[in-house]
N, C-alpha and C positions, 0 to 999 in steps of 0.2 A: 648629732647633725653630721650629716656626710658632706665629704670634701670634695668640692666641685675643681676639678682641672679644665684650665682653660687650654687651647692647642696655640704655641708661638702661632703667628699668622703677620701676611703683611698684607696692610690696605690697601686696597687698588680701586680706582674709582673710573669706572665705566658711562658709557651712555648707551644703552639697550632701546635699540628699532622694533619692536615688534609690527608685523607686515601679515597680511592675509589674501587670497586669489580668493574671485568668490565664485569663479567662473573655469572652467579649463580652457586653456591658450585656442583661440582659435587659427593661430598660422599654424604651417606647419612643423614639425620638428625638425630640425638640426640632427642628420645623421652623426651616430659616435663615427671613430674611422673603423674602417675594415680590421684594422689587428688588433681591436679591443671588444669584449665583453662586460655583461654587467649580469653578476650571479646574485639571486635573493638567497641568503644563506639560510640551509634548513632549521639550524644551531649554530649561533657564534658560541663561540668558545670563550672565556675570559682572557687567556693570555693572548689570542688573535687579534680581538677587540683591545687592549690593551697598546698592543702595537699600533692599530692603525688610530686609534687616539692621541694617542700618544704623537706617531708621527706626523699626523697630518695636524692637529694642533698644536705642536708643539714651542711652533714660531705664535702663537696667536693667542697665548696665554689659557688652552682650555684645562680647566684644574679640574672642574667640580667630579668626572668619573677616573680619576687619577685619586685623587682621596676615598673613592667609596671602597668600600672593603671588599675581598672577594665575595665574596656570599651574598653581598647585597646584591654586587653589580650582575654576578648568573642569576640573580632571582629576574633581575629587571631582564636582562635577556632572554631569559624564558617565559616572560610576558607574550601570550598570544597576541597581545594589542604593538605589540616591537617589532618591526623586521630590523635587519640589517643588511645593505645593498652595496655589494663591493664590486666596483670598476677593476677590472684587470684591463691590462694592458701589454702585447707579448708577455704573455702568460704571469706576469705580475703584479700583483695590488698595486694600482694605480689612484685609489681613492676611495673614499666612502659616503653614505648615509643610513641615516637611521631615522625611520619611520615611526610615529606611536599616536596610533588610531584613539582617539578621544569621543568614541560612540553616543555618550551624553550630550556630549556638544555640539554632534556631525560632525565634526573635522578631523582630519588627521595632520599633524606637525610633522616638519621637515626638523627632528629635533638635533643632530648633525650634516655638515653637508662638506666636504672639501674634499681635496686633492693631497697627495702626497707630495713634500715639497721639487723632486725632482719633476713632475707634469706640470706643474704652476707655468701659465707663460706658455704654455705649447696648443694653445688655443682649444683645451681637450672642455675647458670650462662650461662651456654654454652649453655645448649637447650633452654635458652629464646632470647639469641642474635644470635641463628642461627634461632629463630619464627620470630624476626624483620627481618633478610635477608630476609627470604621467604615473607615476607608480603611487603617487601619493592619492592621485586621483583615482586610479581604479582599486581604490579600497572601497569607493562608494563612499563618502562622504560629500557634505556641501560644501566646505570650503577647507581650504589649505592652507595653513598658518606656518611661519617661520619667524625667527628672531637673529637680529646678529646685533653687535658691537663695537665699539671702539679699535677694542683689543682685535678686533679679527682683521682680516685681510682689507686694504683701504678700498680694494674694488667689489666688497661684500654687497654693499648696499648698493650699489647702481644697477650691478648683476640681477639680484632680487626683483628691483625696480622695473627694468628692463625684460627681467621674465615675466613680467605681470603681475607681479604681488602689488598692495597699497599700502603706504604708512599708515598706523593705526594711529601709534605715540612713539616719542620717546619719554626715557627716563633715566636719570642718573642713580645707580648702585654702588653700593660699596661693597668688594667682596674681600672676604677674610682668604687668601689664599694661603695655605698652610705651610709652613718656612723648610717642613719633610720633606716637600714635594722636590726642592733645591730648582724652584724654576724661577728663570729670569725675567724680573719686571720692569720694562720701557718706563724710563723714570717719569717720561710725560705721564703715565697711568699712576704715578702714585697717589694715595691719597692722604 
């Protein structure tokens, strides 16, 4: 009988929104400002991606591509069904998303979406999460799905709200965050 190891982990107990647009916005968009760009990268890189997960989640507890292994995480990057969408801002990473078209289903999910924490607050927010809408929509699917949580930024879900998406459900999770990872958990999330 082989010996099963289990990974330390601390409990964290969440509530997950999942939200979907079944329509694209019909106002119009919210220009970015003049000395920002938004590149679809041809190939993230691991350690790229690393970084901007890393930074831009790192107040908001996102674990789960922080524990996948290198080799998993380029495989998933090298999904034709993944983009990855980086905001620059004078000439640097100002934030991210990451796209993953779900052709069976029609949809494609906004399966990350934020800001770097130096841009939070400089009102660069709306016109970057209405560039994901449009980018997620001109993948040609029908509808555009996203999910946030507890743990994320408290003005996740109005934002969402606000751009048009509709609550589907919520749900309470408990996720095993791995004790490797040395990331710090808001004792209100514990579970």
């Amino acid at each position: 009988m082989g010996l099963s190891l289990v990974e330390p982990a601390i409990r964290v107990a969440v509530h997950v929104t999942f939200l979907r647009m079944a329509a694209p916005p019909a106002e119009p968009r919210t220009a970015l400002p003049p000395d920002a760009r938004l590149e679809k990268l041809a190939r993230c890189t691991v350690p790229f991606y690393r970084y901007l997960y890393g930074t831009v989640g790192g107040d908001y507890l996102w674990w789960l591509r922080r524990a996948t292994p290198d080799a998993e995480l380029d495989a998933i990057l090298g999904d034709p069904a993944v983009s990855v969408h980086v905001l620059y801002r004078d000439g640097a990473p100002a934030g991210f998303f990451e796209l993953e078209r779900r052709p069976a289903m029609g949809a494609t999910n906004i399966a990350y979406f934020g800001l770097l924490p130096h841009m939070v607050g400089h009102g660069m927010g709306r016109a970057f999460l209405r560039a994901a809408v449009d980018a997620a929509w001109a993948t040609g699917c029908g509808v555009v799905t996203v999910n946030t949580c507890t743990a994320d930024h408290p003005r996740a879900l109005p934002n969402y709200l606000s751009a048009g998406f509709t609550r589907l459900r919520t749900v309470r999770e408990i996720w095993p965050v791995p004790v490797r990872l040395g990331m710090k958990v808001p004792e209100h999330l514990l579970a």
